[in-house]
C-alpha positions as CSV (number, residue, x, y, z in Angstrom):
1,X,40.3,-44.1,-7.0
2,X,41.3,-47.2,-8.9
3,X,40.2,-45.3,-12.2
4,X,42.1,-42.6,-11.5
5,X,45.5,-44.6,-10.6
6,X,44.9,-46.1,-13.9
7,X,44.6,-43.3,-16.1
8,X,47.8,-41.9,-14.6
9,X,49.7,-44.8,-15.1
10,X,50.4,-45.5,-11.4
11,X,50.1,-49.2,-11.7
12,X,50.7,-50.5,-8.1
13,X,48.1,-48.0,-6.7
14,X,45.9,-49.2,-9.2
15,X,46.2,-52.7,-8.5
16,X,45.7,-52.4,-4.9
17,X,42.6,-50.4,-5.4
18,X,40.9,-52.4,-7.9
19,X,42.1,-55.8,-5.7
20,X,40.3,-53.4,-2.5
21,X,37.5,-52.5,-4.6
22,X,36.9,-56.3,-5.4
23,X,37.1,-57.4,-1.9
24,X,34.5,-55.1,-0.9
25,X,31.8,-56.1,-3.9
26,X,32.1,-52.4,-5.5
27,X,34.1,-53.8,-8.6
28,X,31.6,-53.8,-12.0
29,X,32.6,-55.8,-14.6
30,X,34.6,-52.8,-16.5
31,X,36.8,-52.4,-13.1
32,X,37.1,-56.2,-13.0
33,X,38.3,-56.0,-16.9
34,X,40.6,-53.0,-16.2
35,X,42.0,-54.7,-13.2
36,X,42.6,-58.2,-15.2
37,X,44.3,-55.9,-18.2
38,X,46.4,-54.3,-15.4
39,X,47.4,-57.3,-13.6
40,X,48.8,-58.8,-17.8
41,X,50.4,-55.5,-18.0
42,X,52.3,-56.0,-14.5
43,X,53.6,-59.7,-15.3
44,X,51.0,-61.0,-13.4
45,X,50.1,-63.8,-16.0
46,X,48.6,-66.5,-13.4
47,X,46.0,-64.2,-11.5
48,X,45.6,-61.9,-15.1
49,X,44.5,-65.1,-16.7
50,X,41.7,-66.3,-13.2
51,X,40.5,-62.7,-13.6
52,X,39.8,-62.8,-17.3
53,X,38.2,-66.7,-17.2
54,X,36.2,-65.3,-14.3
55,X,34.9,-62.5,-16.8
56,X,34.4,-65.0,-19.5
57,X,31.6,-66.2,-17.8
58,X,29.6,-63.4,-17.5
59,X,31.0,-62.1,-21.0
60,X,31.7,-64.9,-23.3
61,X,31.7,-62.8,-26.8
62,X,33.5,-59.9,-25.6
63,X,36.3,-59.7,-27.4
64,X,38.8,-58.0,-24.8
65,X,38.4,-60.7,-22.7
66,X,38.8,-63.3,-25.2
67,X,42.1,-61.8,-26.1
68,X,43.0,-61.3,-22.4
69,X,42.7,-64.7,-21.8
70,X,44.5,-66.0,-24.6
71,X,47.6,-63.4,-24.1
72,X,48.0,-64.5,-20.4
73,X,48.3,-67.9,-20.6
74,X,51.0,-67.3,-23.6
75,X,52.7,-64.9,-22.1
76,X,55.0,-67.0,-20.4
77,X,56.1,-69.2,-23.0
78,X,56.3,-66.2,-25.3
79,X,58.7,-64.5,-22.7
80,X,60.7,-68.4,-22.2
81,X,60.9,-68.2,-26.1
82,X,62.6,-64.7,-26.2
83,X,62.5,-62.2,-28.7
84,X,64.6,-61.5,-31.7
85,X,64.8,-57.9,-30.8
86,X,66.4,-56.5,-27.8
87,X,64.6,-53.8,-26.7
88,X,66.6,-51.1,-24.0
89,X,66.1,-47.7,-22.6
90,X,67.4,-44.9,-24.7
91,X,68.4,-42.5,-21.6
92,X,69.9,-40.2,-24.4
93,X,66.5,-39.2,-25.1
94,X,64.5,-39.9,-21.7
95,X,63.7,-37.3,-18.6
96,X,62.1,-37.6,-15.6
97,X,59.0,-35.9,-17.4
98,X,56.9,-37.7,-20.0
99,X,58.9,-38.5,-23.2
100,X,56.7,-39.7,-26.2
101,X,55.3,-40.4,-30.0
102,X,58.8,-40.3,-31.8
103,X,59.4,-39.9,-35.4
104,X,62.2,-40.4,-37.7
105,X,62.3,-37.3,-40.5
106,X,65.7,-38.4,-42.6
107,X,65.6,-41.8,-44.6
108,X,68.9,-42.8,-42.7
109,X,66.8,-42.5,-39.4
110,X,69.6,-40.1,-37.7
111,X,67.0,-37.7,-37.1
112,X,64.5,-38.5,-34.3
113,X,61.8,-35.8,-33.4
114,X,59.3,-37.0,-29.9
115,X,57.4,-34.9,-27.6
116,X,58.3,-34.2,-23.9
117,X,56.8,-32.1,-20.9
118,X,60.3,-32.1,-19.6
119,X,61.5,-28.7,-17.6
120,X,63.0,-27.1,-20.9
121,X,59.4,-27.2,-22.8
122,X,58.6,-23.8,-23.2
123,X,55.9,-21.6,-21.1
124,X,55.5,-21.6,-17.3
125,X,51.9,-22.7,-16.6
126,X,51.0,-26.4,-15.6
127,X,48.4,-28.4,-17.9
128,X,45.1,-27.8,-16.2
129,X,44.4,-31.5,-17.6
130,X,48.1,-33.5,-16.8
131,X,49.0,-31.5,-14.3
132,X,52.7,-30.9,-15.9
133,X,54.1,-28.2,-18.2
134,X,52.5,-28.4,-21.8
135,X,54.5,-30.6,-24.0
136,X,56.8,-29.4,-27.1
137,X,58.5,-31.0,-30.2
138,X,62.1,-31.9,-29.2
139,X,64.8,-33.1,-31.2
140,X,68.2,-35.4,-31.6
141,X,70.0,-36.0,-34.2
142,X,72.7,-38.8,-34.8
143,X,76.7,-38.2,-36.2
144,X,79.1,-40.4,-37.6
145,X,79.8,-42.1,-34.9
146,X,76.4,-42.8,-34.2
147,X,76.1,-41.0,-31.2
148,X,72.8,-38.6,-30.7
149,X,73.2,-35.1,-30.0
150,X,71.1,-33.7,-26.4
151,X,67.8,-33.4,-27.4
152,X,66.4,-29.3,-27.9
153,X,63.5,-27.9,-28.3
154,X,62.7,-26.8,-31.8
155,X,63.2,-22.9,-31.9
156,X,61.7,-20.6,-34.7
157,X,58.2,-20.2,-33.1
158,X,56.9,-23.9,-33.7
159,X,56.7,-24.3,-30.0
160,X,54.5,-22.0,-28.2
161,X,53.4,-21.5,-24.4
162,X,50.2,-24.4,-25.7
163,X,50.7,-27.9,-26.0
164,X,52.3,-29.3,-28.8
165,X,53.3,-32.9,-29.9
166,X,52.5,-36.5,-32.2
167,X,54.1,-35.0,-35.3
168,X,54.6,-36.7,-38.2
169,X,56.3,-35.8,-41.7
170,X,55.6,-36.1,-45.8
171,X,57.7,-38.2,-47.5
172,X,59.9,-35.7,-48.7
173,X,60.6,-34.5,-45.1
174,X,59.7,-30.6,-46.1
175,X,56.6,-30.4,-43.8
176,X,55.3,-31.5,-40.0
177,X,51.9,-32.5,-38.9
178,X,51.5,-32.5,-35.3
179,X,48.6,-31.8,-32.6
180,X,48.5,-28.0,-31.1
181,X,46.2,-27.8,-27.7
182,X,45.5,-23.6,-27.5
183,X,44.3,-22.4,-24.6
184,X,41.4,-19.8,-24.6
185,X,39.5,-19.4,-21.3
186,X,36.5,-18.0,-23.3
187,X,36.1,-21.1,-24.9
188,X,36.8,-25.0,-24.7
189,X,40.6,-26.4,-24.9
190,X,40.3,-28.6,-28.1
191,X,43.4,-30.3,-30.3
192,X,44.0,-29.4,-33.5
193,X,46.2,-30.6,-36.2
194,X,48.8,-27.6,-37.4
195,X,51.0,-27.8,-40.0
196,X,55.0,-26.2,-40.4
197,X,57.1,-26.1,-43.6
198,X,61.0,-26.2,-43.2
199,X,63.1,-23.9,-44.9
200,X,66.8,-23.9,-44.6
201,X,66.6,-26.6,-41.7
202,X,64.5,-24.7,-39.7
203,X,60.4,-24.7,-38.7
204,X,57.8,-22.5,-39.4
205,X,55.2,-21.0,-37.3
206,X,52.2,-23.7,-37.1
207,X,49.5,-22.8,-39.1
208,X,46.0,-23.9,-38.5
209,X,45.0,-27.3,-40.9
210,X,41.4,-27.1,-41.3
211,X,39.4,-30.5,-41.8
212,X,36.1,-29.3,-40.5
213,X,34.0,-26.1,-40.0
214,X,33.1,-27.5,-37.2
215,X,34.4,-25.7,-34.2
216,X,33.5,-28.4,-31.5
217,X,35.3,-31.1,-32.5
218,X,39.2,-32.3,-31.6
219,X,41.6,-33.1,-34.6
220,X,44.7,-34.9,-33.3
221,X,47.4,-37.1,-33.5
222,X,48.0,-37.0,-37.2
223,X,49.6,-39.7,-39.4
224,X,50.3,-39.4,-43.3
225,X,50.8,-42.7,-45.4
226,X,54.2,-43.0,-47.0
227,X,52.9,-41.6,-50.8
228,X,52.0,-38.9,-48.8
229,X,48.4,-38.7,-50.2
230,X,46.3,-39.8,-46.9
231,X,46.2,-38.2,-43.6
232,X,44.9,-40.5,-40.7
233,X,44.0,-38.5,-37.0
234,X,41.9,-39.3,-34.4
């Protein structure tokens, strides 16, 4: 149950589960290490930092655990210290729904493109997998007064019913990468990286990018370099 809190993001539920799970001496050393990476993400910096010295002892070269360690007990004097940035919600661009992976397409960064499974995404049917409507490419766009437009949905057939989102652009702005989720129930529900060309300020339909023959595998989450002549994916 723990797990599952987790991979949600439901951090209180996950806490309490994990501490439960503990308690009872059901805990491996993966929940004790998800639990101790929880408890740095919650502001939990004393008991994060007991948790990952207790794992040190059983795991002295792992890495995660190291780092753990280290990051809870600067934590606090990092957050004393302050930042140089001020970081603050943008509500301009937020919904209740999931709001991700933005991207800035002009050089003056007054365009910002993100994905969202908020209520305006197009098609009807919940994600067998998140549980909420498929996600589409949604856009904003900043005037002279610095003030961003209500983020739409891209029109012109670049969102479908499917899941789309994490797009990126070349360096001259004229086409998007971004990760398309079909659904086919004759045959597994695997990412793949599309491409669109823009025209006259407007999308093109996605067209299949194909990296592989191999039918199996997920391409996703695309990122080009800023000559434009490598494309990183997971």
């Amino acid at each position: 149950m723990a797990r599952c809190y987790d991979k949600i993001n439901s951090t209180p539920k996950a806490l309490a589960a994990y501490s439960n799970a503990i308690r009872y001496k059901q805990a491996d050393l993966n929940d004790r290490l998800a639990y101790a990476r929880l408890l740095l993400k919650n502001g939990s910096y004393r008991q994060a930092a007991k948790e990952f010295e207790f794992l040190l002892d059983s795991v002295p070269d792992n890495m995660l655990v190291k780092n753990g360690l280290e990051s809870a007990r600067k934590a606090p004097i990092w957050k004393k210290e302050g930042s140089r940035y001020k970081v603050k919600r943008m509500d301009v661009f937020n919904s209740r729904r999931d709001d991700y992976s933005p991207m800035f397409l002009s050089d003056d960064y007054s365009q910002l493109y993100f994905t969202s499974t908020r209520n305006e995404a197009q098609g009807s049917d919940l994600n067998g997998v998140t549980g909420t409507k498929s996600a589409d490419i949604f856009f904003s766009e900043k005037n002279d007064k610095g003030k961003w437009s209500k983020p739409e949905a891209i029109g012109t057939g670049l969102n479908t019913d499917y899941e789309e989102g994490a797009c990126c652009f070349t360096p001259d702005g004229k086409q998007m990468y971004l990760t398309q989720c079909a659904t086919d129930p004759t045959s597994p529900r695997l990412a793949q990286i599309v491409t669109s060309n823009r025209s006259d300020a407007a999308w093109s339909k996605p067209t299949n990018l194909e990296i592989s023959k191999d039918t199996l595998s997920c391409f996703a989450h695309p990122a080009i370099s800023p000559d434009g002549e490598w494309l990183y994916f997971v």
